[in-house]
N, C-alpha and C positions, 0 to 999 in steps of 0.2 A: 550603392551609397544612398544614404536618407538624407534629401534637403529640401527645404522650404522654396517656395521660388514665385515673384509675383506675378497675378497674372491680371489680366485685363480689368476682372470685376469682382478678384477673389485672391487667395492663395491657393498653392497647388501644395502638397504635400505628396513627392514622388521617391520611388526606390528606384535607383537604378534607370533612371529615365520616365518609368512609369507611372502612370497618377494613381495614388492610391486613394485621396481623399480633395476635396475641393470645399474650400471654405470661405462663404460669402456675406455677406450684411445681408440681415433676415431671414437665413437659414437657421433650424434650431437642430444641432447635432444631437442636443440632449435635455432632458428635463428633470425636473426635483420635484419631491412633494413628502406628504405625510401621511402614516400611517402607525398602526398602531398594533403588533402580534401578541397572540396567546398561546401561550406553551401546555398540552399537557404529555407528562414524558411516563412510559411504562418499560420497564426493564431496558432503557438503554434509548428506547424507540418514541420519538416524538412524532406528535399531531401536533402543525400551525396553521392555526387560521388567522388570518390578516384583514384589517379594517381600513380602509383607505381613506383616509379624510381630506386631501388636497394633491392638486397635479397641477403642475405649471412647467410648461414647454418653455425652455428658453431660449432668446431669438439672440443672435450676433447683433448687439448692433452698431459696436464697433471694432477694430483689431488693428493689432499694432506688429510690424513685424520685424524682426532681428535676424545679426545673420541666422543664429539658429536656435533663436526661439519666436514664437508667434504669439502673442498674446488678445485671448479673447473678452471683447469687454457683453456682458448681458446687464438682466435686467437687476438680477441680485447676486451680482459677481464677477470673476471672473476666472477665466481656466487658462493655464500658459503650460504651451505643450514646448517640450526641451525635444532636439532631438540629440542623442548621448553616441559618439563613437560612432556615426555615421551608420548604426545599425538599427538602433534604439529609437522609441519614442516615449517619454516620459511626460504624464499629464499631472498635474497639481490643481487643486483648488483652494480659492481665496475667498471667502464669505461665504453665501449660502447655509450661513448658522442656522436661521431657521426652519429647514429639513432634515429629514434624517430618510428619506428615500432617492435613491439615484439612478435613473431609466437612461439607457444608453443603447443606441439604435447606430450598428455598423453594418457594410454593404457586404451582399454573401451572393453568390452564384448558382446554379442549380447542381452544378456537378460538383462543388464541394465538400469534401468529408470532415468531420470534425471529431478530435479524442483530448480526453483529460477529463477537470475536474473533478481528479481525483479519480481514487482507487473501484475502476468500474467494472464488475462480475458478470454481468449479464447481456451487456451490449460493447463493443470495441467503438465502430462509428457512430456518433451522436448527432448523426445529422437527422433530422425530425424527429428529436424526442426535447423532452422540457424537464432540465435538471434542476432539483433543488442542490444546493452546495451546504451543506451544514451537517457535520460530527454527529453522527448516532449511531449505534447498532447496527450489522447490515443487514439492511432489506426493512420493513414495516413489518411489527411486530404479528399484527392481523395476518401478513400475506403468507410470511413465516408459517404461522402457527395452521392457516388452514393446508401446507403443502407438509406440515409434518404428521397433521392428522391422516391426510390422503397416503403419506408415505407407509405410514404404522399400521393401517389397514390394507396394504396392499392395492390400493386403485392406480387402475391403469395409467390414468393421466398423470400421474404423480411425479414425471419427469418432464413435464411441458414446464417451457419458459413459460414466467407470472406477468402480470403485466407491470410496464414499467413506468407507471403513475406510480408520485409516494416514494419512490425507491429514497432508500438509506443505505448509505457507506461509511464504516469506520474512519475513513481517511479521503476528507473532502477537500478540495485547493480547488479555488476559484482563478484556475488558470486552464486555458485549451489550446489545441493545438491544430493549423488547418493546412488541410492539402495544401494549400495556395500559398504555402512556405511563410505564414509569422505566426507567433506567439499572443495572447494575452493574456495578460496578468492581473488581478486586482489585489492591490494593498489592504482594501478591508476586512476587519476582522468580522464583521457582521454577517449573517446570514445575506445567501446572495442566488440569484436562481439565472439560468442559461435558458434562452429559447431558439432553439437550433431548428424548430418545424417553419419557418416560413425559407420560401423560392428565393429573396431577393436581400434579407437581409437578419441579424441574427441582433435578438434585443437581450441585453443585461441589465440584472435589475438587484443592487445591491441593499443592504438592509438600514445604510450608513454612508455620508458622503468620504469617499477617500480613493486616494490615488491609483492609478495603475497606470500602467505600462505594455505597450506594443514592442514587439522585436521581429527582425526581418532577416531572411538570408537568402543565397542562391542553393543552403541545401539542409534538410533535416538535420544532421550533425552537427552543423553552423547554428541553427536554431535553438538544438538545447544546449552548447557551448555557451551561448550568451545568456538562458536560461538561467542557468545553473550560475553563468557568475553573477549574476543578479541575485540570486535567493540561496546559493550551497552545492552544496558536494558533498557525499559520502567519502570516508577514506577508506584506503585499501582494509581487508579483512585480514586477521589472523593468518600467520601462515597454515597450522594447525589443521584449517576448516578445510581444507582441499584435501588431508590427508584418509578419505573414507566418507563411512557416514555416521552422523551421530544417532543412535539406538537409543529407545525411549522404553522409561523403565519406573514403575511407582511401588511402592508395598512396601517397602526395606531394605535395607543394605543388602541380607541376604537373597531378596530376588533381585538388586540389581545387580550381584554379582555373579549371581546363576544365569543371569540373560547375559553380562559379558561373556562371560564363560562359555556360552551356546553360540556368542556369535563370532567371535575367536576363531574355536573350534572348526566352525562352517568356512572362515574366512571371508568374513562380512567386512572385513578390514575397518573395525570400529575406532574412528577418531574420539567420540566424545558417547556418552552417555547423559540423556536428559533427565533428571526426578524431579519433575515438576511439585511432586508433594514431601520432597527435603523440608517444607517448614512446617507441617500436618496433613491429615486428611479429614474430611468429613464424607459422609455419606447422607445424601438428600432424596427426595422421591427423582430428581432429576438423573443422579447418578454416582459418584465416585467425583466429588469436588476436595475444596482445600481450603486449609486454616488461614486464611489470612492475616498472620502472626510472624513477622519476620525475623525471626530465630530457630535455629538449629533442632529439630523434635528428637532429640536424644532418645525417646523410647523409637520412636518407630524405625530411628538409622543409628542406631549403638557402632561405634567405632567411625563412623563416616570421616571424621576430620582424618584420622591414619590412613582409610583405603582411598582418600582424595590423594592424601603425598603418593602411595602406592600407586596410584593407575599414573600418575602424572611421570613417574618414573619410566612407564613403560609408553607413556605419548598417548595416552587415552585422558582425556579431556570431561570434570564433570561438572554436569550446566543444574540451573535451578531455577527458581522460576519468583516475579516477585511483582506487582500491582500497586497506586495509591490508595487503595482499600485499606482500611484494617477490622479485622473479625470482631464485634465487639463483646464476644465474651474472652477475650486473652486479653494477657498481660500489656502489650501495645497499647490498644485500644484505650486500657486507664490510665497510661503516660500522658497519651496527645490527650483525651478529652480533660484530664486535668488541667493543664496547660495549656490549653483554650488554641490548640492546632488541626482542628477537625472545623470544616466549610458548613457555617451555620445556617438554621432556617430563621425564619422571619419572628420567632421569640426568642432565639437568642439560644435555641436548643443545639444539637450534635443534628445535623441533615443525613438522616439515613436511611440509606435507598437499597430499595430491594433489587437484588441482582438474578436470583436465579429464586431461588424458596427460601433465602433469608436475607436479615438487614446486615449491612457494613456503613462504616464511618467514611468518610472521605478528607485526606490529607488536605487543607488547604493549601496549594502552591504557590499562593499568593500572598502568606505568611510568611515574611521572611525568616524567621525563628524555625518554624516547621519545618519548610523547605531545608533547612541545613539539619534538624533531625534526622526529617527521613535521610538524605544524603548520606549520613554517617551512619545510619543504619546500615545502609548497603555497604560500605567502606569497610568497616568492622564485621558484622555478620555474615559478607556475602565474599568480599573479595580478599578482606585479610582469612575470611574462614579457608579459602583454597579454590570456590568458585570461578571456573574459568568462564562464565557466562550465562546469560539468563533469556529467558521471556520475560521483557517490561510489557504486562499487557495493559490492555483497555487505557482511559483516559475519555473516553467518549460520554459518561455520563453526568458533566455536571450540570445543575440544574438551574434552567431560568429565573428561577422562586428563590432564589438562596441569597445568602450574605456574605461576603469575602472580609477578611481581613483587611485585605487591601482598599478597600472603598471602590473599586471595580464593578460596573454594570456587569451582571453574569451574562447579561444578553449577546454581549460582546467580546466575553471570557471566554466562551462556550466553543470556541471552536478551538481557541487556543491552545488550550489545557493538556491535549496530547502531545503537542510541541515544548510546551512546559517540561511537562513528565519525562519527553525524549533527552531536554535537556537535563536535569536531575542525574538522569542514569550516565551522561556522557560526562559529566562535569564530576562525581565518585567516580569513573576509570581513568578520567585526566588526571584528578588531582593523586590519584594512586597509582601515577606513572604506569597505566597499564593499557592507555590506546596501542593497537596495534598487538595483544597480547589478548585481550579481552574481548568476547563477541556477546553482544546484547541485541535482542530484537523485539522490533514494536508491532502493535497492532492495527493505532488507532494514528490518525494523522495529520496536520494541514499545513501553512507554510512552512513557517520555520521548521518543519520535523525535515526536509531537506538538508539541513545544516547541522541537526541537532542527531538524529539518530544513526546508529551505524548500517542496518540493515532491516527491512521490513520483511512481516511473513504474513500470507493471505487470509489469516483468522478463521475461523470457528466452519470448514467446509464440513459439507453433509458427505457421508462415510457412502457413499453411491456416485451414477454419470447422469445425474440429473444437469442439465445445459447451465441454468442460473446459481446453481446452489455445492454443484459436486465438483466432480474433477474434471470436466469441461472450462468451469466458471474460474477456476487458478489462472487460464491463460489470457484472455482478455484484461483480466484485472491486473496482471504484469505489466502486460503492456500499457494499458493508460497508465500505471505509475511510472514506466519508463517516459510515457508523454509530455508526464506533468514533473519532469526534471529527478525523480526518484529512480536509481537505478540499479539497485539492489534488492532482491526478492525471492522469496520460495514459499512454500507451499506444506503442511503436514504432510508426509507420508501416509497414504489413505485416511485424507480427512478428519473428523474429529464427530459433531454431532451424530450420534447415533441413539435411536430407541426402539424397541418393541421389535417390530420387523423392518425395522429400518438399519441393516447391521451390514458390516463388512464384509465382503466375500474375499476369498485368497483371490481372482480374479481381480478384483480392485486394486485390493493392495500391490498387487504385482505389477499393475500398468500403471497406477500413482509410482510406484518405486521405477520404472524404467524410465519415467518422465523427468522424476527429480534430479537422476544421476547429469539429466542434462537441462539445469538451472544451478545457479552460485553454489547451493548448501543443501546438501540431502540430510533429511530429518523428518527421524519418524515422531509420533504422538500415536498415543494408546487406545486413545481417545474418551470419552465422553463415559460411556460404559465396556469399560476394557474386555470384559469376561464376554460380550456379544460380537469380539470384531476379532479377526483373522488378524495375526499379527508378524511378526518379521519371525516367528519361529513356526506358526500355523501346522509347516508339514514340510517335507525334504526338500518338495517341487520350490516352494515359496522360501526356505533361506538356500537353496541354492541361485536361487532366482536373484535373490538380494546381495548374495557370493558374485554374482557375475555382473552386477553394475553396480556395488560400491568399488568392484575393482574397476569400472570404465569410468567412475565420477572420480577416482583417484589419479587414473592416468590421464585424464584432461588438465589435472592442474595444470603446469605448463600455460594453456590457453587460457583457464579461467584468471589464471593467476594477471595475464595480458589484457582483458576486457575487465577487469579489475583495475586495475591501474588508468585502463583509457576512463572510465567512469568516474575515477578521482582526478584525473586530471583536465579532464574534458568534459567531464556530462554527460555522457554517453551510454544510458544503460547497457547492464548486458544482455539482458532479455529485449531483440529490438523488431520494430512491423516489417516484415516485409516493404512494406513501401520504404521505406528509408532510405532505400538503394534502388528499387526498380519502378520506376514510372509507367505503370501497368494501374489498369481499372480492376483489376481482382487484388492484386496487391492493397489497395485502402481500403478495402472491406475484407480481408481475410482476418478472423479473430482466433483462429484457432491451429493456427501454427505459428510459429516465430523462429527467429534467427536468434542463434546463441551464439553471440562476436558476431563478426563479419562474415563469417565461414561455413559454420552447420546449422541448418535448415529440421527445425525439428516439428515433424507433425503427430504428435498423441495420438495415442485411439481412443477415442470419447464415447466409446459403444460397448454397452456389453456384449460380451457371446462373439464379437467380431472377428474376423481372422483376414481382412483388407484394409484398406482405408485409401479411399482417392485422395489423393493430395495435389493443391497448386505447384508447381515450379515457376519461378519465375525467368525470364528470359537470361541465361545464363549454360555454363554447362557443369553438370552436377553428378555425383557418385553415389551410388544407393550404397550405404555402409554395409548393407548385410550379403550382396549380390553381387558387388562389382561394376555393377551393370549404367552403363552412362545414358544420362538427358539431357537434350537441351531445353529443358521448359515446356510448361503447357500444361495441363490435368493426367495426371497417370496412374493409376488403381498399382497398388504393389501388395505382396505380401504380407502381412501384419500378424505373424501368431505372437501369443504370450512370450516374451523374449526378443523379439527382433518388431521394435518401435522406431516408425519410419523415419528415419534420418540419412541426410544429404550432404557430404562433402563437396564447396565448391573446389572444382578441378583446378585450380590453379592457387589454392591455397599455401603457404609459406609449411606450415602443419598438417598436409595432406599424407604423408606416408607414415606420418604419427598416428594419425584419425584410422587412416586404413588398421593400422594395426589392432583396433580397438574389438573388432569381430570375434579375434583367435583369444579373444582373453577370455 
């Protein structure tokens, strides 16, 4: 229980008996001041540097206290912390107009682990690293670009983690999560940065004064329960999605219907087919891209609207793919910019930002005229065309320098905007009676996409097991989104960037695909340059490979379908730490294994060439699916060839003689 309670020279602010904070005349919890950033942004990737002009530490120097709230009086304001449902702490501010920076300095321990802030690839606990929180591209476009040049020539190092200064994430929320069982939250939309490297206490430093919120519980599940009713919930998925995997497929009707056709045949058990390039293709020095023109390319898929009725008949599902981009050589393109629905630059021009080797327009979302354009774009072209689901990608790039419709500082737009986007796409399947029918996934993310999107996928991974960037870097990044209250997620099917010598082996693909069957939604992508990557048809070994775990991702429904539900009803992702449940020192820093539900304990092989892999157990007793063979916990090196990816039934599972059966399929 959260209450305020007085004490001799102060307030106590305790959970459950214990002091969590102490609040006195002439302590200063927190301080404001001014400053002043500068943006410059290159394919998605920003550089900020920040000029600091004023700092002022604020002292108590009076407070008022209620039954449950406390009100603090300072020098230019005042803060009044609520506590909400005995669980909650809710902090507001009153004055303090003239800052726009907010430093907040709370007490941290040394053995404390810290995850969230958004969707994080390359490290699970954040404790001694320094997060920026702000929407861009993932990773620094520099750190990228020299680990793709080291990839493409073959250099050894070329799978070493980067360092993790600078880092960018598509999907930032300035909320974390800490051993010590609470929550923080911040309501600003501003850029906002985390410093988790000091012994005793961990500073926040927001870019804009606004509220947040603490939450506390006696246990991880309790934590994002209250999470999540604070800021959303995903709802359940399609029934559809559980039935296989969806098979990713571009060129035309006629090769997508020669890959169903091949994967049929194999017994891939293909629920849905992807054609990411249903609305064009281009071809750029990068690769095998797309027209960004949200209509039907009748040349390159002749008949598609009949063979959408056709597969739907037989429960084959086909997805398409759709962005607030528009290509500005098509027809879109001169609807909006005549219509004055494209996010302007500072003459008043169409803001057009280069994405990969060419420009696009960008919808403004903040147009309400636009905003119901595009809307009914999708409504019409996408979902009365037959589409039963898409890739809403990106949303990460709008830019500092621009003009909205809205009269909105982009400064403090900029994070939003994929939340935006998330809702656009949810609010065309609502008003098309077709939640629960329809699966849409996002890339980019921040608060609100909690609430707004149905399902996220882990974006643009390198077609390799490099730790930060390939098929390593999918599971930690789940996991902090399960952290940060988002609990819905998967991953391409062997990755997606690929160039030069940086290309897919059947190897890859076969341990990306054994991993997926065990996360929500198995789905392949073709990737980046199709014609250089081992694909679900490669060779007999690899679609039988994919024969033998779309049929175990099919027979989990059942389960999935139950951690599904807990997640909409409770917050709960399904991809969840380890520690959730075991209070064990290797449990909060394991990042590369997880718990899928309650029950199966799943560890990837993250290694090329491998044919073991040590894995944690946590203190428990457990079932090796491929062996039989029972543990109670502790490090145990097992078996790992291509085919039998180390996975753990607990032995006392409700679904354990389901799971066992899962070997002989």
């Amino acid at each position: 229980m959260l209450i305020f309670e007085k004490a001799e020279d102060g307030v106590f602010l305790k959970y459950n008996g214990n002091v969590i904070y102490t609040f006195k005349k002439g302590d200063s919890p927190i301080a404001f001041g001014k400053a002043k950033n500068s943006y410059k942004m290159s394919h998605g990737s920003f550089r900020i540097s920040e000029k600091r002009e004023e700092y002022s530490e604020q002292k108590i120097l009076d407070y008022m206290l209620e039954e449950k709230m406390l009100t603090l009086h300072m020098p230019n304001g005042a803060v009044e912390l609520r506590a909400i449902k005995r669980k909650r702490l809710s902090v507001h501010f009153s004055g303090f107009n003239s800052f726009n920076r907010m430093y907040l300095k709370i007490p941290a321990d040394a053995s404390e682990h810290v995850y969230g802030t958004g969707e994080i690839f390359s490290e699970f606990d954040l404790r001694g690293k320094k997060v920026n929180c702000w929407v861009a591209e993932h990773i620094n476009a520099l750190q990228i670009g020299k680990k793709l040049v080291k990839q493409t020539f073959g250099f050894k190092d070329s799978i070493r983690k980067q360092k993790f200064s600078n880092y960018e994430t598509y999907y930032a929320q300035p909320t974390f999560l800490s051993s010590n069982k609470y929550y923080f939250h911040s309501f600003s939309t501003a850029r906002c940065e985390f410093d988790f490297s000091n012994k005793d206490y961990h500073i926040i430093k927001t870019d804009s004064i606004g509220d947040f919120a603490f939450g506390f519980s006696d246990s991880f599940e309790g934590l994002l329960g209250d999470l999540t009713e604070l800021l959303g919930r995903q709802p359940e998925l399609p029934d559809w999605v559980y039935d296989g995997q969806i098979i990713a497929s571009q060129g035309g009707t006629e090769e997508m219907m020669k890959h169903l056709d091949t994967a049929e045949k194999n017994g891939l058990c293909p629920n849905g087919v992807w054609i990411q390039d249903w609305e064009g293709r281009r071809v750029t020095a990068v690769g095998k891209q797309l027209f960004w023109n949200w209509e039907w390319d009748k040349e390159l898929y002749p008949d598609l609207d009949i063979k959408i009725k056709e597969l739907n008949e037989k429960g084959i599902k086909v997805l398409g793919y759709c962005n607030p981009f528009l290509a500005v050589e098509k027809p879109l393109y001169k609807t909006a910019s005549e219509k004055g629905y494209c996010v302007k630059d500072k003459d008043g021009k169409d803001y057009l930002v280069t994405i990969t080797t060419f420009p696009a327009a960008m919808i403004d979302l903040s147009n309400k005229e636009a905003y119901r354009w595009m809307k009914d774009i999708i409504k019409k072209n996408m979902i009365d065309f037959g589409l039963s689901g898409w890739m809403a990608d990106f949303g990460e790039y709008l830019p500092t320098d621009c003009v909205l419709a809205s009269g909105e500082d982009p400064e403090l737009a900029h994070n939003t905007w994929p939340a935006r986007w998330a809702r656009l796409n949810r609010e065309a399947v609502e008003e098309s009676g077709k939640l629960g029918e329809i699966l849409f996934f996002t890339r980019a993310g921040y608060t609100d996409t909690l609430k707004q999107s149905v399902m996220m996928w882990n974006g643009d991974n390198h077609v390799d097991f490099s730790i930060d960037f390939g098929l390593p870097s999918v599971i930690p990044a789940s996991l902090s989104l399960t952290c940060c209250g988002f609990g819905l997620a998967h991953s391409d099917i062997g990755g997606y960037t690929t160039f030069f010598n940086l290309k897919r082996s059947e190897e890859l693909y076969m341990r990306w695909c054994e991993m997926n069957a065990f996360t929500p939604l198995m789905r392949g992508h073709e990737g980046l340059n199709p014609e250089l990557n081992a694909q679900f048809d490669a060779s007999e070994a690899v679609l039988n490979h994919g024969a033998k775990f779309g049929r175990i991702h099919k027979e989990l429904k059942p389960y999935l379908k139950q951690a599904v539900k807990y997640n909409a009803e409770k917050g709960v992702g399904v991809i969840r730490p380890l520690f959730f449940y075991y209070d064990e020192e290797k449990a909060y820093t394991e990042a590369f294994e997880y718990l899928l539900g309650r029950d199966i304990l799943v560890a990837p092989v993250i290694r090329a060439k491998a044919n073991t892999r040590e894995v944690y157990l946590p203190d428990d007793e457990w079932i090796h699916l491929w062996t039989d063979q029972e543990y109670k916990g502790g490090n145990v090196t097992v078996s790992a060839p291509v085919g039998e990816i180390p996975v753990f039934i607990r032995k006392d599972s409700s679904f354990k003689d389901d799971f066992i059966k899962l070997k002989t399929i």
